[in-house]
Phi, psi and omega in degrees: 000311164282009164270338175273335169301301208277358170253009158246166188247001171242150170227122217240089193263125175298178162307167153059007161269161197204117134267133198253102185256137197237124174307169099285334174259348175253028205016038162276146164247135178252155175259118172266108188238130175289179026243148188183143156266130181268125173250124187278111198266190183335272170333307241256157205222106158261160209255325168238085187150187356279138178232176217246126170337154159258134197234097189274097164282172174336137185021065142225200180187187196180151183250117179265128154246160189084019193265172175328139163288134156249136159324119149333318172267276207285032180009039168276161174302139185248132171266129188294217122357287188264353189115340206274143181288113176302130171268166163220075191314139185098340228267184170199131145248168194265139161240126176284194157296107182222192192285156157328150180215130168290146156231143203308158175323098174131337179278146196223160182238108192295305185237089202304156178314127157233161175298156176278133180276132203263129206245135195265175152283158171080021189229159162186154178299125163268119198263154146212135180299125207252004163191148175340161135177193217220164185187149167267152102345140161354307212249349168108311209257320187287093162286129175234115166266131210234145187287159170288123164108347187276130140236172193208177175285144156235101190279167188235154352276168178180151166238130173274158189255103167312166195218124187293336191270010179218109207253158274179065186262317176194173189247119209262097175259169187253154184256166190256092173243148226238183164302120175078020153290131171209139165286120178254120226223136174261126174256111175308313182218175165326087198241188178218104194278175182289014176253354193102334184263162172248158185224138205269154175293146180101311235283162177235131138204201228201118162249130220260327196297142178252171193137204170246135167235148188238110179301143180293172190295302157339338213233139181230143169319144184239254158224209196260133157222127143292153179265157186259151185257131196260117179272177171303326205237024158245157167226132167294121181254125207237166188203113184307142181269328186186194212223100174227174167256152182275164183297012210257291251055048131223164205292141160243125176255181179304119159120316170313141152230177193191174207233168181213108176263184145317324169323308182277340196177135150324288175224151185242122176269092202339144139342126168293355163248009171233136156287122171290129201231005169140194171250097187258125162339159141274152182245136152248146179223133188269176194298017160198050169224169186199164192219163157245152177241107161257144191098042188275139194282095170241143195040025174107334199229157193262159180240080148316136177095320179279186209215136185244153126258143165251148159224148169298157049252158188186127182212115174228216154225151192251111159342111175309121201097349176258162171212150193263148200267105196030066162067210189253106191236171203286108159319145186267137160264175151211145164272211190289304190283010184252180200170131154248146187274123175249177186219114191263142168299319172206204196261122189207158184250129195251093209075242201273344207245141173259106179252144212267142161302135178096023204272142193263068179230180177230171157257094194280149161285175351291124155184146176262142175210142171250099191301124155284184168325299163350300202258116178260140120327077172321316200172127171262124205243184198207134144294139187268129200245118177244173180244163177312311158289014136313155169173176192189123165302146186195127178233122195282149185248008150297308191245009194032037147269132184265154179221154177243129188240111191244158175083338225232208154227120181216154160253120178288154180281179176288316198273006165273142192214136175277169213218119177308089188262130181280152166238169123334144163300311151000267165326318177275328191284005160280333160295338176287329156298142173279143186307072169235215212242004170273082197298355178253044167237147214262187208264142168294126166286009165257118164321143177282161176271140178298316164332309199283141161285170221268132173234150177231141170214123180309087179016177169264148142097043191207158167211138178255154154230164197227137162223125186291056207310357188262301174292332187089128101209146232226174198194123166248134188257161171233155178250192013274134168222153152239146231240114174247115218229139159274167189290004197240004167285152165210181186260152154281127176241149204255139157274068215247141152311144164207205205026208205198114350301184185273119165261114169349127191054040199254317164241122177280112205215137160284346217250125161245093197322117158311301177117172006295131152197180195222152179269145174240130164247170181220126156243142189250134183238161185230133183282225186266302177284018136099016202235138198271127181235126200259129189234129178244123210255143169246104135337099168269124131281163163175160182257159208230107174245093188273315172189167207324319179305274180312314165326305187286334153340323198274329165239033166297317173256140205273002188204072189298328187284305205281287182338294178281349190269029187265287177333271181288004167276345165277354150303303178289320188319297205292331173271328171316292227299297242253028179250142172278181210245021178245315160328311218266287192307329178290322207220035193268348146296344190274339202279319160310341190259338161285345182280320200254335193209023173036174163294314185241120182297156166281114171328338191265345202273127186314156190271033194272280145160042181251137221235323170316096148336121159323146155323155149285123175208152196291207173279003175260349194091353194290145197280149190261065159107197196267149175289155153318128183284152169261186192263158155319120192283347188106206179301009192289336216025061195240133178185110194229140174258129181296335216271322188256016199042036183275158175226138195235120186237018172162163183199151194229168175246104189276327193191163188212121181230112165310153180269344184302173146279303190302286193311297189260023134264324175307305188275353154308314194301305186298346195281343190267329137355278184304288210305346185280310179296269179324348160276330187267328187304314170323283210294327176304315161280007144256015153234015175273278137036280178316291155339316211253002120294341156282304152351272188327291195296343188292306179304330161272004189272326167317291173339276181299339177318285161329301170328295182312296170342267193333315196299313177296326183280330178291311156344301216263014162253317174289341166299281206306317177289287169018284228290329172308341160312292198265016146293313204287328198254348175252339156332314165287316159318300183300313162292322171305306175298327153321309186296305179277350172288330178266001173280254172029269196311308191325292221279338169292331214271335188281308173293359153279317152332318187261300145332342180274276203304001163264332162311306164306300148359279138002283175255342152294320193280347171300308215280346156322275196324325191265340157318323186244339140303319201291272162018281169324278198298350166297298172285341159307313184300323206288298206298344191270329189271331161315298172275347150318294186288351171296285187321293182302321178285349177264342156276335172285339168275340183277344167294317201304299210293318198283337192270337144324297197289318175294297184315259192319330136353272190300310182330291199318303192288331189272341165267345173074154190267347217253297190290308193295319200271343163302308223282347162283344191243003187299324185308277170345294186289354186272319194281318194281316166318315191291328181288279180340313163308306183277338193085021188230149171298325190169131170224173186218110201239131179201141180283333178103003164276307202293174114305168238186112164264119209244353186311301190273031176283246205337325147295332167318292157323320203262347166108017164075045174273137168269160206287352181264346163297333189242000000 
């Protein structure tokens, strides 16, 4: 059309037509609107038309893109510079139903008129905002500005008015929900759900009210939850998925649990944030029991780290998150001799007395206690009744000095403790044998107590010595005594040769045996010709113990048996060596008792009568290597080692065995010669012996045979008389106790009777009475909160009315009665000045479009006289 419009130069644009004519020399388009004729000039070009107004009938609209600026106030077109109609490139408006319209050079109709959309009830638009912009509300007063990306509802019923700044995303129905029902509901983003609260993207919660509910724009159907039904003797235990308020209206944070009795509700319907995590019991405690609860649920929240008592008589349930600190425990009784030790936990005052943390005391019995909170049980101690050989280590734990407490019954204090005393492993397994002199014999398998102090008890004929590591000094007991060990002692333990021959270390002994007793070795000795002899020699000993000096002496050397028998086998080797073995065999005791305890005294000899050098020994005392043999004392039959006071008072030869073979079949034979004759003679006279002891014993046995008899019949008439006794004595009895067992029960049985119904009694009239307080204090509370909120709402209107009244006051007063009253007469004196200036009685000015209200024209005319004036 505009090209057959541009080859005429008049154009004839009908009503309700627009042509758009494009300038060349000022490049502007201009809009022509009919109906008129246009003659188009030289310059001049047309670029649209003529085309026909867009004509939007009732509830419909259309869409521009590109459109015109408008004045805000005149909704005139806003024009650049040159004339040309400012655009808002890009940009789309929405137009409802109005008079036909053109549209201007640059404007496009994006969208043909469509009907408007009707949103039914219980249905509504999920809207979104596709750029900024600002909107009034329904109601006029409410502005709202909405972000690119925000969205909300548009409820039914209704018809909605699109918005170019607003996209159409889906149509929304409501759901239906019934009794003991909840709807569980999502949140796509961050919201204000319909109660008012807000809700974070993700978050689920639940609307319980049945009826139909229509999800928010924010908000999508999960589902449907059912409710659980609650009895007197469960409690629902619940546990927050993440931290919201519950239907209680209180707040739950993450992570929290919590209990749902019969108190609160019949029946509950979980949360979407709380997990049913089970069922809890009620705990009872009965009137002499008590629990600690850690951790206790105060005001709704649990208080980590604390600590509650409960005492009996007492019946609850236990809170998620408490837990009782060793179950339902016992009131400690104590008796006269027991006492606990306590400890305080933190600082509190007890009576009179203040106790501090880490503060220490105890509690005697007879008495029962229930430690508070404050307070831990350390330990229920008891008196120790020790006997005079008794006794128990206790170390002050203030000054760390250990002490040994023997003899008494004592209870340790508070600042006291018992004190372990360690031994060698040694030691102990020697105290566990009994002292005797068998190193194979075997050991008791009961532990020592570490506590207890250490008794030992010395042999008869025996000595320990103890060294005192505190004082430095050494001690020797002799026995028989018990060895009561301080705490700062310890036992010398002997390291001795033993078996046959003598082996180093062979025996581990606390105890060292005095004597008189005798030791046996095997030595190999060689004669003068040469002939090899195996000799098994026996020591009669003993220590020669005179007064505290020579006592401590007796364990200077530390292995006396490897010593002396070192010692006389090198006495004898040297008297064997200067004898032949027909000499040896023949005199082999003399030569041996003369080798160890010589013929003649010796010149040499101390006047002690000890003949022997000391030992050689180190800087420890310890012996260097074999001692020296000592010499022979004369006739004394005597050999004493001076280093240690031992005395060798005699020696015996048990047997002399050649080491040849040839040599020890010859002297077999003959000893067995000999050893045949003297066997057959022995035996003849034990069995002549024998005979004449049988005899004997065959005639008393005849004897006593007789004896028995008699004896056995006289027994057996006093059984009878008895037993006819003790028929007579239990027939009676047996009836009497009967007779008194059922009088008994009656009479318990009756006095229980009469104690039950008054216990019963009793306790209806508790559960009245308390029944009818709850009650009271219920309708008191009702009645007080009832006059509050009265009281309150009658100080905010009277405040409100006095804040009215003070307002239009000042007002009043900040304006003056003077000023109100110009401002009332200003109007007037102003039009009758201006007429009287022109000289006019009255005028009227009209563009000839607006209308002209002529009701007040005649007073107008008359100078604004009133009608009661004329």
């Amino acid at each position: 059309m505009a090209s057959s419009a541009q080859a005429v130069n008049v154009i004839r644009i009908k009503p309700n037509h627009y042509v758009h004519v494009f300038d060349n020399n000022t490049n502007i388009t201009r809009l022509e609107v009919g109906p008129q004729t246009f003659t188009r000039l030289d310059h001049e070009r047309v670029t649209a038309g003529p085309e026909s107004m867009i004509l939007i009938p009732p509830r419909h609209y259309c869409v521009i893109e590109n459109p015109v600026i408008r004045d805000p106030v005149t909704k005139e077109v806003s024009l650049d510079a040159h004339g040309q109609a400012r655009l808002r490139h890009g940009d789309q408006e929405i137009r409802f139903t109005q008079d036909p319209f053109s549209l201007y050079p640059g404007e496009v109709l994006a969208a043909k008129p469509a009907p408007l959309q009707v949103v039914q009830a219980n249905h509504a638009l999920r809207l979104r905002a596709i750029r900024d912009f600002s909107e009034t509300l329904a109601d006029g007063k409410t502005k709202v500005t909405r972000v690119a990306g925000d969205e909300w509802l548009y409820q039914g019923p209704g018809t909605y008015l699109p918005r170019v700044e607003v996209q159409v995303v889906e149509v929304i129905k409501a759901n239906i929900i019934k009794d003991n029902q909840a709807l569980k509901l999502r949140a796509r983003l961050a919201c204000v759900d319909r109660k008012g609260a807000h809700r974070a993207a993700g978050e689920e919660w639940l609307v319980r009210d049945t009826g139909a509910y229509l999800p928010g724009v924010h908000e999508e159907v999960v589902g449907t939850i059912n409710a659980y039904v609650l009895t007197e003797k469960t409690a629902l235990h619940l546990m927050a998925s993440r931290t919201f308020t519950d239907v209680f209206n209180k707040r739950r944070k993450a992570g929290e649990e919590w209990l749902v009795t019969l108190k609160d509700a019949d029946t509950h319907i979980p949360d979407v944030y709380e997990e049913v995590k089970g069922t809890v019991n009620a705990t009872v405690l009965s009137n002499r029991q008590y629990c600690v609860v850690l951790d206790p649920v105060v005001n709704g929240k649990p208080a980590l780290g604390l600590r509650e008592l409960r005492k009996g008589e007492l019946t609850f349930f236990l809170l998620p998150g408490e837990r009782l600190e060793k179950g339902i425990q016992n009131v400690y009784v104590l008796a006269s001799e027991e006492a606990l030790l306590l400890v305080a936990r933190e600082t509190f005052q007890e009576g009179k007395v203040t106790r501090k943390p880490g503060d220490r005391w105890m509690i005697y019995g007879p008495t029962d206690y229930i430690p508070p909170i404050e307070v831990e049980v350390v330990e229920k101690r008891k008196s120790i009744p020790l006997d005079i050989n008794e006794g128990i280590y206790v170390r002050d734990m203030k000054t760390g000095k250990v002490r040994a407490v023997i003899g008494q019954s004592y209870m340790l204090q508070p600042h006291e403790e018992k004190w372990a005393k360690e031994l060698p492993g040694v030691v102990e397994e020697l105290l566990r044998k009994n002292p005797a002199r068998d190193q194979n014999e075997s050991a008791s398998t009961e532990e020592r107590d570490p506590t207890r102090v250490v008794t030992y008890r010395v042999p008869h004929n025996a000595a320990v010595q103890i060294y005192d590591y505190a004082k430095k000094q050494p001690r020797v007991v002799f026995g028989p005594e018990l060895v009561l060990l301080g705490p700062e002692e310890q036992f010398t333990v002997l390291n001795l040769s033993g078996g046959v021959p003598k082996r180093p270390n062979y025996i581990k002994s606390l105890a060292l045996f005095l004597g008189p007793d005798f030791m046996t070795d095997v030595i190999t000795v060689e004669t003068g010709d040469h002939a090899r002899l195996s000799l098994k020699l026996s020591y009669n000993w003993h220590f020669e113990v005179g007064n505290k000096e020579l006592a401590a002496r007796i364990f200077s050397t530390p292995d006396f048996t490897g010593d002396l028998c070192k010692a006389i086998g090198s006495l004898v080797r040297g008297a064997v060596a200067s004898s032949s073995f027909d000499d040896f065999h023949k005199h082999s005791s003399e030569i041996i008792h003369n080798a160890v305890f010589g013929k003649t005294p010796n010149p040499s000899a101390s006047a002690s009568g000890a003949v022997a050098p000391a030992p050689a020994k180190d800087a420890k005392g310890h012996v260097k290597g074999e001692a020296p043999a000592p010499k022979p004392t004369g006739e004394s039959d005597r050999l004493l080692f001076s280093a240690n006071s031992l005395v060798v008072t005699n020696i015996d030869v048990q047997s002399v065995e050649p080491v040849d073979q040839r040599t020890l079949d010859s002297l077999q034979k003959s000893v067995q010669l000999a050893i045949e004759i003297t066997t057959k003679s022995q035996e003849a006279a034990a069995r002549h012996e024998a005979e004449r002891l049988e005899q004997e014993a065959r005639g008393r046995l005849e004897r006593q045979k007789i004896n028995d008899e008699a004896e056995a019949e006289k027994s057996r008439q006093e059984l009878l008389s008895l037993q006819a006794q003790s028929a007579a004595v239990e027939s009676t009895g047996q009836a009497k106790a009967e007779a008194k067992a059922r009088a008994e029960a009656a009479q318990i049985e009756g006095e229980a009777s009469v104690r039950q119904a008054q216990l019963r009694a009793e306790a209806s009239k508790i559960k009245s009475e308390a029944e009818l307080i709850q009650l009271k204090q219920k309708q008191e509370a009702e009645i007080d909160h009832q006059r509050k909120v009265d009281e309150l709402d009658l100080a905010r209107a009277r405040e409100l009315a006095g804040i009215d009244s003070a307002k239009f006051k000042a007002t009043v007063t900040s304006i003056g009665a003077e000023t109100i009253k110009a401002i009332a007469q200003a109007g007037p004196e102003m039009q009758a000045k201006m007429l009287q200036g022109l000289g006019l009685k009255g005028f009227m000015i009209t563009d000839g479009n607006s209308p002209i209200n002529l009701f007040n024209t005649a007073q107008g005319f008359l100078g604004g006289v009133n009608p009661s004036d004329i």
